[in-house]
TIRO-2110 file (N, C-alpha, C; in Angstrom, 1 decimal):
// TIRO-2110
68.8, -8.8, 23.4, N, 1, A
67.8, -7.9, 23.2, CA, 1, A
66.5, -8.4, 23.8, C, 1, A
65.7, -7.6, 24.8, N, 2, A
64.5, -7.9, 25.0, CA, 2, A
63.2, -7.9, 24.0, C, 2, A
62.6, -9.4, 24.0, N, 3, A
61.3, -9.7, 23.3, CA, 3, A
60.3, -8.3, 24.1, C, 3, A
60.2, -7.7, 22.8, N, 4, A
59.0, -6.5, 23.1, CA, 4, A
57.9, -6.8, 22.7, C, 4, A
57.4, -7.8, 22.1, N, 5, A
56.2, -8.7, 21.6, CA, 5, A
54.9, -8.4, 22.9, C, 5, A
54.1, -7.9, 22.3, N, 6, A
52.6, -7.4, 23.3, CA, 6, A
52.0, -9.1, 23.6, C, 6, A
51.4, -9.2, 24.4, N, 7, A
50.8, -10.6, 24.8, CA, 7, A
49.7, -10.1, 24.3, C, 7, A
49.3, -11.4, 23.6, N, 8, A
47.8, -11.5, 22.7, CA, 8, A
46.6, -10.7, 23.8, C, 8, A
46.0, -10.1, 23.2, N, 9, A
45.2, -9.3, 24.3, CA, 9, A
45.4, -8.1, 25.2, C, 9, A
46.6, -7.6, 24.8, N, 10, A
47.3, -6.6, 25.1, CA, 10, A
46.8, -5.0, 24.1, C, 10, A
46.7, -4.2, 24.8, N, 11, A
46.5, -2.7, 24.7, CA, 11, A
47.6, -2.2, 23.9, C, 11, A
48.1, -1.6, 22.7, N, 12, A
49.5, -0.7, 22.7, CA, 12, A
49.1, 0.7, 22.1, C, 12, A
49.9, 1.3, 22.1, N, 13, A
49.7, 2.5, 21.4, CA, 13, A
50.2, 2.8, 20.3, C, 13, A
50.4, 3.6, 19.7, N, 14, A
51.5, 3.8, 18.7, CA, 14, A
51.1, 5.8, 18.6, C, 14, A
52.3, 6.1, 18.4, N, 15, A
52.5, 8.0, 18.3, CA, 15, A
51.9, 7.9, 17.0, C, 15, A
51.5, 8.9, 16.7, N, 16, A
50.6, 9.3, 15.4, CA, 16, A
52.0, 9.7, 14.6, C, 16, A
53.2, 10.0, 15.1, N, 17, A
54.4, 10.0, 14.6, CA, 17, A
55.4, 9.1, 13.6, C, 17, A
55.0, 7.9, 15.1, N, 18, A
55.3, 6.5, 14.2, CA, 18, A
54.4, 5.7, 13.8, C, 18, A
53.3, 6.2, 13.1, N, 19, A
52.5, 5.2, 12.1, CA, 19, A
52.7, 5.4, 10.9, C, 19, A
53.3, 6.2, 10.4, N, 20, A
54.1, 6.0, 9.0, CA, 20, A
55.2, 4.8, 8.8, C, 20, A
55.7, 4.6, 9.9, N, 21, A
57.0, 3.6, 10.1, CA, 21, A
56.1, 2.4, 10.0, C, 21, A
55.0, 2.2, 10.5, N, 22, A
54.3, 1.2, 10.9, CA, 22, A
54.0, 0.5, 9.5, C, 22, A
53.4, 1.6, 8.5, N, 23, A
52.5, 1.7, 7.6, CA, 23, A
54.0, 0.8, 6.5, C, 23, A
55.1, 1.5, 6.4, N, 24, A
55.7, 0.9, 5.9, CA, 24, A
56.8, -0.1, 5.6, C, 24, A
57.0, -0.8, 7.2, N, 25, A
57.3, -1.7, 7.5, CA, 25, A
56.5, -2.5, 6.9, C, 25, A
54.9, -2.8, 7.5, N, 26, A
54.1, -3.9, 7.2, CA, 26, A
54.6, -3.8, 5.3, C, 26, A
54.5, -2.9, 5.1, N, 27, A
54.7, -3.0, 3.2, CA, 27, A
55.9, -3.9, 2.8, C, 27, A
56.6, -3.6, 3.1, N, 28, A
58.2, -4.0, 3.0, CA, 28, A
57.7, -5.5, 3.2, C, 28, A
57.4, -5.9, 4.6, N, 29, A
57.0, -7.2, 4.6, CA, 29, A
56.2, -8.1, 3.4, C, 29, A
55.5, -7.1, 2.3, N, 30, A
54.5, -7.8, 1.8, CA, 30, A
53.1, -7.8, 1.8, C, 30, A
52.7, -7.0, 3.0, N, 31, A
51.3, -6.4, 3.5, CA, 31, A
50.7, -5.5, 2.7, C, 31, A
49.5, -5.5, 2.1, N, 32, A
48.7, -5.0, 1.7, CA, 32, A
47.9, -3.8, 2.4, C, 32, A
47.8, -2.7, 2.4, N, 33, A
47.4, -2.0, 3.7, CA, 33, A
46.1, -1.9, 3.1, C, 33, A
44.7, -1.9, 4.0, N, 34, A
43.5, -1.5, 3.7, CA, 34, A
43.0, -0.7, 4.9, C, 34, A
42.2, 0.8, 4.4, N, 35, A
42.3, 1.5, 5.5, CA, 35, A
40.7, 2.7, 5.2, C, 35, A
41.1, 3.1, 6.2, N, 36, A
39.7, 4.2, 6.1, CA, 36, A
40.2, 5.1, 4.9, C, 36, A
39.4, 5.7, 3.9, N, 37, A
39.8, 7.3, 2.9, CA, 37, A
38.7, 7.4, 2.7, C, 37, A
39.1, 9.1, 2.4, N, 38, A
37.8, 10.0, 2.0, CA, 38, A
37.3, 9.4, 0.5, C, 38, A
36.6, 8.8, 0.0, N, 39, A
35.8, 8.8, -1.0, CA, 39, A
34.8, 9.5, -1.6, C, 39, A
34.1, 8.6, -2.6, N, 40, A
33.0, 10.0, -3.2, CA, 40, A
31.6, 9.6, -2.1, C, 40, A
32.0, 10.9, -1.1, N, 41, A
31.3, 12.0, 0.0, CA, 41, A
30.8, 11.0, 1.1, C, 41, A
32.0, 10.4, 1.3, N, 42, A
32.1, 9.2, 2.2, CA, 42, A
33.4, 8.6, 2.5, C, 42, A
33.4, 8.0, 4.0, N, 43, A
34.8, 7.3, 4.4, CA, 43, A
34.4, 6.1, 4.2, C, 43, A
35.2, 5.3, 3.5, N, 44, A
35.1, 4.4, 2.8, CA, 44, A
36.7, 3.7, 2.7, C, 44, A
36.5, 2.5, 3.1, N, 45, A
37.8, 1.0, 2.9, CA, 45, A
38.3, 1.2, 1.2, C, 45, A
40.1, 0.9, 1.0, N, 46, A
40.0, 0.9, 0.0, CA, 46, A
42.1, 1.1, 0.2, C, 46, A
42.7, 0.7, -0.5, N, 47, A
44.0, 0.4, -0.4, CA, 47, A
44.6, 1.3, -0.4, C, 47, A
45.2, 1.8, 0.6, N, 48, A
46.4, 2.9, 1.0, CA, 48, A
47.6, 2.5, 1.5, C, 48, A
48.8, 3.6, 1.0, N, 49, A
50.0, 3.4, 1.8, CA, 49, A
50.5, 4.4, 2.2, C, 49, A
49.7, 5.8, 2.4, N, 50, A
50.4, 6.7, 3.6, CA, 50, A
49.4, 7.5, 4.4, C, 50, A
50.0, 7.3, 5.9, N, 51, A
48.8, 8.2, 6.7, CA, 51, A
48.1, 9.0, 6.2, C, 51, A
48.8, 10.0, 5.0, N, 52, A
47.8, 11.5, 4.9, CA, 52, A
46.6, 10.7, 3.7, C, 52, A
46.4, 9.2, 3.9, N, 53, A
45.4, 8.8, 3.0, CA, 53, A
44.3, 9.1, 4.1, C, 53, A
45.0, 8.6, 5.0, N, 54, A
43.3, 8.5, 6.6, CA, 54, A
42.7, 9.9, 6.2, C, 54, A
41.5, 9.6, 6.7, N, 55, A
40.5, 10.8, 6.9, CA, 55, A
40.8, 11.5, 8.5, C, 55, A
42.5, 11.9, 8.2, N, 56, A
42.3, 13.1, 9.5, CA, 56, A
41.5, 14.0, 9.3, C, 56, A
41.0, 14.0, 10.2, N, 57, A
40.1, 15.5, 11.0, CA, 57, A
38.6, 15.4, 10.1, C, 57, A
38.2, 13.9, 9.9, N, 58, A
36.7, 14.4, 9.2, CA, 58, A
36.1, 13.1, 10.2, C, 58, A
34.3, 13.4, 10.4, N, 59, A
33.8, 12.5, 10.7, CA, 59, A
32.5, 12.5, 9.8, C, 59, A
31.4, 11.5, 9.9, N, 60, A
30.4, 11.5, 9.2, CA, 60, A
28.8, 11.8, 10.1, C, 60, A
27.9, 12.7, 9.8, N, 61, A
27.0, 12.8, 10.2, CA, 61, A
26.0, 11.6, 9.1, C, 61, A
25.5, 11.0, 10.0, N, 62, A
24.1, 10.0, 9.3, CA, 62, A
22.9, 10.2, 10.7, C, 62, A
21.9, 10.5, 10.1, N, 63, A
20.6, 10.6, 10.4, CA, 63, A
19.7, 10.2, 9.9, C, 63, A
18.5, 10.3, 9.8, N, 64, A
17.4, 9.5, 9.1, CA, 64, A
17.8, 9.4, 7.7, C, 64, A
18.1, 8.5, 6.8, N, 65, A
18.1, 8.6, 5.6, CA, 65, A
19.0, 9.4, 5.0, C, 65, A
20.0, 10.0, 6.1, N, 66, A
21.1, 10.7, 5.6, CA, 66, A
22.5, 10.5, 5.5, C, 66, A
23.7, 10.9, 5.2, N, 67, A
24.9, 10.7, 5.2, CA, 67, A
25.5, 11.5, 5.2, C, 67, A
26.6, 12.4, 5.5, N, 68, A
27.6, 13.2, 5.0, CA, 68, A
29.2, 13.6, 5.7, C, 68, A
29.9, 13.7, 5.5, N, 69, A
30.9, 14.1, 5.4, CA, 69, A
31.0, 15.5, 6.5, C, 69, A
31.8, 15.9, 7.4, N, 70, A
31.8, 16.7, 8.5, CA, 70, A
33.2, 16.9, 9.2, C, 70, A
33.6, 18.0, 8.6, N, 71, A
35.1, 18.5, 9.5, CA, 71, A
35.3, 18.6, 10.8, C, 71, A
35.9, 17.6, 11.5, N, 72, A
36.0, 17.8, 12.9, CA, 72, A
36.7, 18.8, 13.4, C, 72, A
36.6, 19.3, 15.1, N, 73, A
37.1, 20.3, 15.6, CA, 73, A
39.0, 20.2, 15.7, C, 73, A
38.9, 18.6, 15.6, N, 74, A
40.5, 18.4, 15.8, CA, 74, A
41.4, 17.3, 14.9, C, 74, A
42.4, 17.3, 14.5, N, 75, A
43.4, 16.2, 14.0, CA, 75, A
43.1, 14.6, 14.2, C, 75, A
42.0, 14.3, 14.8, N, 76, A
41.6, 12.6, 14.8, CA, 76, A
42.2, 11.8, 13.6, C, 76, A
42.7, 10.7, 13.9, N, 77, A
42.9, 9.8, 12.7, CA, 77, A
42.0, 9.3, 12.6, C, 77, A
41.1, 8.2, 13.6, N, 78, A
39.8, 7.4, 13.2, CA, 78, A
39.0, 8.4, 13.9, C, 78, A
38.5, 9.4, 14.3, N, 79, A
37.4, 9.8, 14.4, CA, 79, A
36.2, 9.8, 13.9, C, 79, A
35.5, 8.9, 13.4, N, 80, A
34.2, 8.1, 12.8, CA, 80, A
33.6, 6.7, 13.0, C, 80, A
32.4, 6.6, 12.7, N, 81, A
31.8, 5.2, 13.2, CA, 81, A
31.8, 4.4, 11.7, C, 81, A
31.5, 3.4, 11.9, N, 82, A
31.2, 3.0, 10.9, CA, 82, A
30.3, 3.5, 9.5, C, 82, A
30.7, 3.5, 8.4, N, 83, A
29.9, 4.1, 7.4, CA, 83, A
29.7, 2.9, 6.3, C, 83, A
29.2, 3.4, 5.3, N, 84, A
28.4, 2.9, 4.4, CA, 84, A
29.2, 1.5, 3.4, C, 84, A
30.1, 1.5, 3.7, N, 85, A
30.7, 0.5, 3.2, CA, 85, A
31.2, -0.3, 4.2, C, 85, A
31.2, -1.9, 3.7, N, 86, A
31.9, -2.8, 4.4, CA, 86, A
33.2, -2.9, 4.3, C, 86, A
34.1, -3.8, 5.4, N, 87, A
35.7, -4.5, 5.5, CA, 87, A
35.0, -6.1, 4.4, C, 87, A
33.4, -6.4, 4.4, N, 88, A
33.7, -7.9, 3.8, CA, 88, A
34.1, -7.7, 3.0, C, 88, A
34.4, -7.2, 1.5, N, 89, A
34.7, -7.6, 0.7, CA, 89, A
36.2, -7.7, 0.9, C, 89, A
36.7, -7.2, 1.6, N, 90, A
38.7, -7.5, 1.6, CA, 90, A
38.3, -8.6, 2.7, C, 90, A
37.4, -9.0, 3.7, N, 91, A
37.8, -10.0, 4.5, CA, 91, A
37.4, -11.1, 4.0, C, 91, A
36.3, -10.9, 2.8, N, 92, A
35.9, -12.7, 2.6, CA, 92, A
35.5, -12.1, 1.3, C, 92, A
36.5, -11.8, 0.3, N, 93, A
36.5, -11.7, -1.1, CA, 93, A
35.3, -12.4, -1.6, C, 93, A
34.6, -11.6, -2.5, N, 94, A
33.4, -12.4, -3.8, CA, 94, A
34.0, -13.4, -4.5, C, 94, A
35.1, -13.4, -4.6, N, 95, A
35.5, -14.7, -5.5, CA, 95, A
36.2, -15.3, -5.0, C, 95, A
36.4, -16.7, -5.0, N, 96, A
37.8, -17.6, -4.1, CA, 96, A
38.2, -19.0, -5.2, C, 96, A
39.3, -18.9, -5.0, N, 97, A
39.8, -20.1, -6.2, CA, 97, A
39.6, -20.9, -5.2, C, 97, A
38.5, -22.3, -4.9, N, 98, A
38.6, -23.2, -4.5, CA, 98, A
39.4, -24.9, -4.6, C, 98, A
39.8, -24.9, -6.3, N, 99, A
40.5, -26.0, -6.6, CA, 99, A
40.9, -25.7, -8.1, C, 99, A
41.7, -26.3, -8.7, N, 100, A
42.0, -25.8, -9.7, CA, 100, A
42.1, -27.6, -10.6, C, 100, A
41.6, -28.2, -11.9, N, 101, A
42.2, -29.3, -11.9, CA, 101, A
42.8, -29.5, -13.6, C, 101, A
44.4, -30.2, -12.9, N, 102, A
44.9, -30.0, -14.6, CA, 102, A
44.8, -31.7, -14.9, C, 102, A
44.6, -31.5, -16.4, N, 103, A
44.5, -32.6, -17.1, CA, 103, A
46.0, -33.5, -17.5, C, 103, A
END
């Protein structure tokens, strides 16, 4: 069987078809999925496990002091920039067990 392993730095694609497969493989393994969803009147990080969680077909208008929620013309999975919430808290949790000591 050929190693189909992408080289670090490598481009892939994946069919908007097979990212369900994707989504639940990584599960099966153990993976925790964290992903874009529609929240309250925002895309916002927060734990999913099936594509129809993404925010197809929405993006977000921010302007001066504004925010909102905006139906795009087409089916986009990530169609949006960054919004109002962060990835830190899933990438460098508020709390961390640093040592633990038993007596």
């Amino acid at each position: 069987m050929a190693d189909i392993t992408p080289k670090i730095g490598a481009y892939i694609s994946i069919a908007k078809t097979s990212l369900q497969a994707v989504f639940d493989n990584l599960q099966t393994a153990g993976f925790t999925l964290i992903g874009p969803t529609l929240g309250d009147s925002a895309i916002e990080c927060a734990e999913i496990t099936q594509t129809t969680e993404l925010p197809i077909g929405w993006t977000q208008v921010q302007e001066a002091g504004t925010y909102r929620l905006q139906r795009r013309s087409d089916q986009a999975y990530f169609g949006y920039a960054v919004g109002p919430h962060s990835w830190k808290r899933y990438l460098y949790p508020p709390t961390l067990k640093l040592y633990t000591v038993d007596h």
